[in-house]
Every structure is written in C-alpha cells, then in structure tokens.
N, C-alpha and C positions, 0 to 999 in steps of 0.2 A: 306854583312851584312843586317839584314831585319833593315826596317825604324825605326820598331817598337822598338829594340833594341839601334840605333841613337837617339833615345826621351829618352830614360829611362837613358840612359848615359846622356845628358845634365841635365836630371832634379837630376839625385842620387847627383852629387857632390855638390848644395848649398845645399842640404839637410841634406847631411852627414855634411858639410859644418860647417851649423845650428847645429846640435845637438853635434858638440864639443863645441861652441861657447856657446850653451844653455843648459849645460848636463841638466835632471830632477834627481828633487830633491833625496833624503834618505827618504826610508821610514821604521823606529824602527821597531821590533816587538811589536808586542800587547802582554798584560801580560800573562802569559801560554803558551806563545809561544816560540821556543827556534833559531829553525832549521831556516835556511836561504839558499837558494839556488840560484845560477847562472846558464846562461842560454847564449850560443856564436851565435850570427849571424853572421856567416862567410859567406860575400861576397867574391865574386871573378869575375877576367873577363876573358871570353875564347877568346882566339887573333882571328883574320878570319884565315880563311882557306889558306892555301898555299901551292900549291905541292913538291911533295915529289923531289928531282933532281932524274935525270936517272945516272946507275952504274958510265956511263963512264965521268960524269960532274963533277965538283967540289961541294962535299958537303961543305967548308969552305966558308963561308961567314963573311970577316974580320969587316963588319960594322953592322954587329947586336949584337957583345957584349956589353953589358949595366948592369950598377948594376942595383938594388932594389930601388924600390924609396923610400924616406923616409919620405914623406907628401903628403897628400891627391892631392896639388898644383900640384908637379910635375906628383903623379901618374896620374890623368886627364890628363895632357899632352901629355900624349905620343899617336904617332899614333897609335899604335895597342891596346890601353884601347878605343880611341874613335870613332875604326871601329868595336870594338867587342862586346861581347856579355855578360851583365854580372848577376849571376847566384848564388842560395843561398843554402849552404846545408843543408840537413836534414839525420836525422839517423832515422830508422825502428828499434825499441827497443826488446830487443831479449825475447821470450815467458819464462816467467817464474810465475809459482805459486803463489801466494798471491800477485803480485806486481799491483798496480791499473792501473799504465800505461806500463803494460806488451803487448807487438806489437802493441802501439802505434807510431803516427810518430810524432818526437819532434826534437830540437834543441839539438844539445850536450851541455851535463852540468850535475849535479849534485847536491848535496847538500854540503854545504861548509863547511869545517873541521878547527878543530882548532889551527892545524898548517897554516892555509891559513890568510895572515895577512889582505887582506879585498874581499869584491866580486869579482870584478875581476880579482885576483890570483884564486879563486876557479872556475871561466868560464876557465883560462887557463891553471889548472892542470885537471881540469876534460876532458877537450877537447884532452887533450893529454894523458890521463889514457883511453878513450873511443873510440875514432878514430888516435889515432898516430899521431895527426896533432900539430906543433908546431908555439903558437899563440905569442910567445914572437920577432917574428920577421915581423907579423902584423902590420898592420898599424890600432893605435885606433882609431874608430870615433863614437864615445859617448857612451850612453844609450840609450835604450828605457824606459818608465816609469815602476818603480817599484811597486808590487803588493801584497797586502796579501790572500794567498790560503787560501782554506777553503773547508770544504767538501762540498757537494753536497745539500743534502736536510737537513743542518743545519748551525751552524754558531761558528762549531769547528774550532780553525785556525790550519792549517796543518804548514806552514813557510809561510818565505815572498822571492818572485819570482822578481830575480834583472836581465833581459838581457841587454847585452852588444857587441857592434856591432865593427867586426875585417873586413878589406879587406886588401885579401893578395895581396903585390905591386909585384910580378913575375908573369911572360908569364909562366913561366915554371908548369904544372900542379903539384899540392901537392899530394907526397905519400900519401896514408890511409891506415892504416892497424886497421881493428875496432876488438876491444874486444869480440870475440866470445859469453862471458858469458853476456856480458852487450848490444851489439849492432849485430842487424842481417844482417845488411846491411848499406850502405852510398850512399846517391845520391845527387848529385850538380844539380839543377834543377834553369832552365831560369828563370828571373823577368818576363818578356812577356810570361811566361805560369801562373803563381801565378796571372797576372792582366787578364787573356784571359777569357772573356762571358762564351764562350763556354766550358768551362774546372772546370767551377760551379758544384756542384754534392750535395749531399744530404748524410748523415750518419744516419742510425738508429743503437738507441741505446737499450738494454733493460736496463730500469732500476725498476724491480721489486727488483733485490737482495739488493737492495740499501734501497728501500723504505719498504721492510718487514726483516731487518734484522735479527729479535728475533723470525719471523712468522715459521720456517723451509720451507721445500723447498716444502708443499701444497699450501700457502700462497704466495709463489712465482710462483705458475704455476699459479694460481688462477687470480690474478694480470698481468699476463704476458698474460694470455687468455682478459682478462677483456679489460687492457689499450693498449694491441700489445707494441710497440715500439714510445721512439723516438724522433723526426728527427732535427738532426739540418745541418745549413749550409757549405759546405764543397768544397776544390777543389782539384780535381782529380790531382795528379802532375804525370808530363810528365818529367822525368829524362834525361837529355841529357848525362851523364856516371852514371854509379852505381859500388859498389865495393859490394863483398857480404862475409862473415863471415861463408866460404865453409867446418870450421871443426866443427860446430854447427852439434848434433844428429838430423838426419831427416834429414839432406839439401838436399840429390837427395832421396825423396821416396819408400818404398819397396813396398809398398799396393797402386794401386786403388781404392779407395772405391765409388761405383757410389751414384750417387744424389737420395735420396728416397723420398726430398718433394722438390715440383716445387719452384722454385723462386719467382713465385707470390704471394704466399703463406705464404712465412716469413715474409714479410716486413708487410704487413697491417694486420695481424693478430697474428704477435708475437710471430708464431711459429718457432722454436728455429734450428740453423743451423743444417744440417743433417752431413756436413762435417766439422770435427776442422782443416784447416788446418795452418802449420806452421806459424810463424811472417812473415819470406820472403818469404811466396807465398800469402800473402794476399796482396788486392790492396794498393797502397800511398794515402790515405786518407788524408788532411789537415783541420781539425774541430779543435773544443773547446779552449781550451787553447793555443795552440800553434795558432792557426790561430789567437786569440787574441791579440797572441805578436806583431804578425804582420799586423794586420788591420790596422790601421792608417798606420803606416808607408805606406804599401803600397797606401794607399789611397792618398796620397801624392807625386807618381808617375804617369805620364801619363798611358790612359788617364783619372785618376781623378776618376774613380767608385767606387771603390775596396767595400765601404760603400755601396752603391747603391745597388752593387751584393747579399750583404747578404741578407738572410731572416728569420724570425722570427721562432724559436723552436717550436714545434707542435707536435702531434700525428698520429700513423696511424690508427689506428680505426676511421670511419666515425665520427659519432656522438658525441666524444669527440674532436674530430679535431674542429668540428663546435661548441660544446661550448666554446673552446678554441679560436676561431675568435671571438664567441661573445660577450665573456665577456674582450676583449683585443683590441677591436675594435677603441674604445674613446683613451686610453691609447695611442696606436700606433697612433693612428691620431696626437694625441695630444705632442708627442714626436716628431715627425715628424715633423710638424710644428715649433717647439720650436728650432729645430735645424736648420733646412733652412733658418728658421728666421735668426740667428745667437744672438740667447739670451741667449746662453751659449760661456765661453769664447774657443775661436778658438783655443789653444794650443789641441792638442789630446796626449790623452794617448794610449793603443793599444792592444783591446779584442775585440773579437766581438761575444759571447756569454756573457759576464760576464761582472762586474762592476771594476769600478778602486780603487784603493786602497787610503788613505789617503796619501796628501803627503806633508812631513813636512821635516826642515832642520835637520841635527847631532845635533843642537846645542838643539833640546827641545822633545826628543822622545818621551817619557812616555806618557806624558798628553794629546797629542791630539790622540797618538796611540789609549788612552783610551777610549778619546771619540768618536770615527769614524770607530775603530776596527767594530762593527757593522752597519754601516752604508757605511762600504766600503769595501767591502771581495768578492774575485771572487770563481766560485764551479771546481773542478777539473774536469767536464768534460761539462764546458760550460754554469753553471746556476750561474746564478747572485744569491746573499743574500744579497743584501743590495740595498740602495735606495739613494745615492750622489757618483755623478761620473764625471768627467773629461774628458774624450774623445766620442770620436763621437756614436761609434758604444754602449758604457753604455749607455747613453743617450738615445740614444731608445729604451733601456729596462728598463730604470727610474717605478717601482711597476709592471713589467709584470709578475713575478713570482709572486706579490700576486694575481694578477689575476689570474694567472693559478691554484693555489691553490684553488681557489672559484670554478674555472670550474670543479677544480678534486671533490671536494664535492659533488658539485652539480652531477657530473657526476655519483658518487657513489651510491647515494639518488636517482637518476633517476632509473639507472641500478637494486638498491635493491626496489624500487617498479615497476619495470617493470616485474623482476624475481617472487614477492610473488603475484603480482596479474594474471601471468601465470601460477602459481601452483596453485591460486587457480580456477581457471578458469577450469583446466584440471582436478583438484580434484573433482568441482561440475559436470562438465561434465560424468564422469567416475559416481558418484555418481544416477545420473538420468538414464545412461544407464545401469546401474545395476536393478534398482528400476525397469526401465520398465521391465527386463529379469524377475523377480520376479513376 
C-alpha cells in the first residue's frame, strides 16, 4: 500500500469522526424557492492486493469470514481498511438536451421528491434510482455543509444543495449497475489522486450563451470571439475501476470525424469544439460545484493543500485575463491575507469556486433565509453571487465577481474604442488614398 494512502487513512477517520459529532447545520429555502436536492459521498476502501491461490491449493480460507461493521470504530479497525486504499465515487452524467449539467462529473443524487421524508432519504433513493448502489446498509458519517444554488450570472435561486457522506463497511466491491438514461458511466477514484499536485488541470468554459440569453446566437458568437472562454480550477481524475452505461446510443462510435481546428486554438480564443463527442468519451474533469462540495473536506486531509492547489477563475483572451488580475489583485491579496491570518472562523464549509450559503437551525428558517438568501448563494457552474461566506476557499472570493464585472466593462469600453478608432483610421486612410488617386 502507498504511504500516501496510510496518511489519508489515519486522518479520514477523526474527521469523519468530527462531522457525526458536529453535523452543519439546516439550511431553509429562500422565498421562491421550492426544490431541494441531495447529493452522496460515497466513500469506500479497496483491501491490498492479494494473490490469486493456484487450481490445485485450497481456495477456502476459514478465517477471513467477517460481518459488516457497523460503526465507523470498528470499521477503522480492521487490518485490511488500514493497509488499503480508500477511494470516492463519482458519476459521468449521461448527455442529454436542455439539461445544465448534462456530461458533467457530479456525485450521485438528485432532487428530493415528496415522498422522501427528509434529505438524506432523497441521497439514498436517488443513489439507488442512478447507480444501483444500496446506501441503507452504509455506514453514516455526517454532512458536508449545506448550500443555496443559484444560477450563474444572477441571483435566481435554483434549490438548496444538501451532501451527505456514506462509507461502505465491506471488502467486498459494491455492484453498480447505473441508469443508462441518467448516468453514462461510474468511477471509484483514490483520495491521493483528488489531493495529487500533479493531477490540477484547468477547465474552460464558454459562457457567452449564458451571458447573451435574449441576444440570438450573433450575439453569442460575437461574445464568444470577443471574451474566448473561461477557466476555472479543476482535477483530472484518475479512476482506479469504472463501470460504463454500454446500452446508451453512440457508446462504441460509427463515424470518425477528424479534428478541423487545432487544439491551440479553442482554448484562448473561444473557438468552439470542432468534435461533439459523447458524455463517456469526454475526459473526468472535477471543477465548479462539485469540486466545491469537496474542497474543504478534502483540504482537511494530508497533505493539507487541497485550498492552496486552487486558483482563481479567469479568461483566455490576453487582455482581458490581465484586466481581470488587475482589477482583482488588492482583493486576492487581501482575502489571502484574511484567511492565513486566521480572521475568519476555522470551521469550513466546502466550494471552491462559489460562496457558502447561509446557515441556520430547523427551528427559525424564513427570516434569515430572507435576509442572507442574497448574500449567500453559490452559481452552478462555479461563480459565486454573493459576498458572506464560511469556509475557506468562499473566502477568497469574498467581491471577486464584482471585480470581474468591472473588468468585464472596462474590457468592453476598451475593446469598443479600440474597434471604432480602427474603422476610423482605416476609413480615413482609404479616404486619402482615394483623394490622391483623384
């Protein structure tokens, strides 16, 4: 077993430990708000490695029958959870139409139904409607803090985002059988790849359709030329088993279609993929909200970075990238600061593009939903809207989106007198070499 995976074992269990001990709190929905979703962090540990016997040896082995544990105590105890390796899944969301987070990579979960008598009946009916996995024989170990979504570039609330953390007490690997219509794939992926340096990666996004909704789709090329993409922080996952959803349309391809614009190409300039391909053939990306759920948490595992690794959403176009450092420069400094200081309280919540959500007890919803509903709402694909937050990684984006807003202005107003004083430059010029030809 790597050492690396011996660290992460000692540290998971006071942690887990911790947060039975400490769930976080309820947080109501805000007024106009209805939907409420949960969201399962299924841990588990993979035993080491052990060979296979040969034909003519005894496969029975009378002393390794063992039940199920049934507390966190004893599961840590055993020898083969604290030589092994332990490891967190994720679902590949299967490509569908209108869906926002269509071949996204998320945690299994759902939205909670009214038959579901509170959040965590809806993480372990939806987990078992979406991957076949059955969480009622898990072992609970807490919350992570709860959130209100919100869209993007405003401050509509979409629900409020309750995960909830399962480790399952068997050596024995869990069936998955995932919902071809719902999920395109399952992968169980190591804790020491989700904390590895090396395994950091970058996401670009376009978000012109978002930002020119009513403009039609000029206005969106226009925008998509103008700002490129983009980028936020992300880590590449390395799956150590994957199950895939092989009777989904497309799974083995009929068409090659070759690449007609270079790779360099898309990224800094926004021009747009030349191939669509499928949910599970695109890479495991771990950005925006989901990496959110998990920021802190992880950041509370050796060795201690997880916060450190991220970095600050940005642009790929030159010169808006660099208004965007410079008008976010004091900001970042200054949040930075605030935090290593330790001037905010130490408990984290756990985003790391986005902001935390208000969080208050069952017993007094309404009234602070009320007033915090705006001051506390994370964006579904990573941007914070509000400006009071709670764990680490909000906190350092405590007003960066209203900076970047300024930058976007400014960048606008630059771009539109750079563009009218080259038409007319080009106009006067044309003008004069006419004259002389005259």
């Amino acid at each position: 077993m790597s050492s690396d995976s011996k660290t992460i074992i000692q540290a998971l269990q006071p942690l887990l430990q911790r947060q039975i001990k400490s769930p976080h709190p309820y947080v109501p929905n805000p007024p106009g708000c209805r939907k409420r979703a949960s969201v399962a962090v299924i841990i588990r540990v993979r035993p080491p490695f052990k060979p296979v016997p040969a034909p003519n040896e005894s496969v029975v082995d009378v002393g390794t029958t063992e039940s199920p544990a049934t507390t966190l105590e004893e599961f840590f105890a055993k020898a083969w959870v604290q030589d092994g390796d332990p490891e967190v899944l994720f679902i590949k969301r299967a490509g569908r139409a209108g869906d926002r987070w269509s071949g996204h990579t998320a945690l299994p979960g759902g939205k909670r139904d009214p038959e579901d008598p509170d959040d965590v009946a809806a993480a372990i009916r939806e987990t078992r409607e979406e991957i076949g996995l059955d969480l009622t024989t898990a072992l609970a170990a807490g919350n992570l803090p709860e959130r209100i979504v919100a869209t993007t570039w405003g401050k509509e609330a979409l629900m409020v985002l309750c995960p909830f953390v399962f480790v399952l007490p068997s050596h024995e690997p869990p069936k998955l059988l995932p919902q071809p219509t719902e999920v395109a794939s399952v992968h169980w992926v190591p804790l020491r790849a989700l904390l590895s340096p090396s395994l950091r990666t970058l996401e670009y996004v376009d978000i012109s359709s978002r930002m020119a909704k009513q403009g039609g789709p000029a206005l969106r090329y226009l925008l998509r030329a103008l700002m490129g993409k983009m980028v936020f922080s992300a880590i590449k996952l390395v799956p150590s088993e994957s199950v895939f959803a092989s009777s989904i349309a497309g799974f083995i391809p009929e068409h090659s279609k070759p690449q007609t614009v270079s790779g360099w190409a898309q990224a800094p300039f926004g021009v747009p993929e030349s191939s669509q391909s499928l949910a599970h053939q695109q890479p495991i990306l771990l950005w925006g909200l989901t990496l959110g759920v998990l920021a802190d948490f992880l950041d509370m595992l050796p060795p201690y970075n997880a916060v450190a690794l991220w970095r600050y959403p940005t642009f790929t176009v030159p010169d808006l990238k660099l208004l965007v450092w410079l008008f976010t420069r004091n900001i970042r400094k200054n949040n930075a600061g605030d935090l290593s200081a330790g001037t905010w309280p130490s408990n984290t919540a756990t985003d790391a593009q986005t902001q935390a959500t208000a969080v208050v007890t069952e017993g007094e919803p309404t009234k602070l939903a009320t007033q915090e509903h705006d001051q506390n709402t994370v964006g579904i694909s990573g941007l914070g809207v509000g400006s009071r937050t709670n764990d680490a990684l909000s906190r350092l984006l405590v007003g960066y989106y209203d900076h970047i807003n300024v930058a976007l202005a400014v960048f606008f107003v630059y771009r539109a007198l750079l563009g009218t004083t080259a038409a007319v430059w080009l106009y006067r010029t044309w003008r004069r070499r006419r004259t002389g030809k005259l």
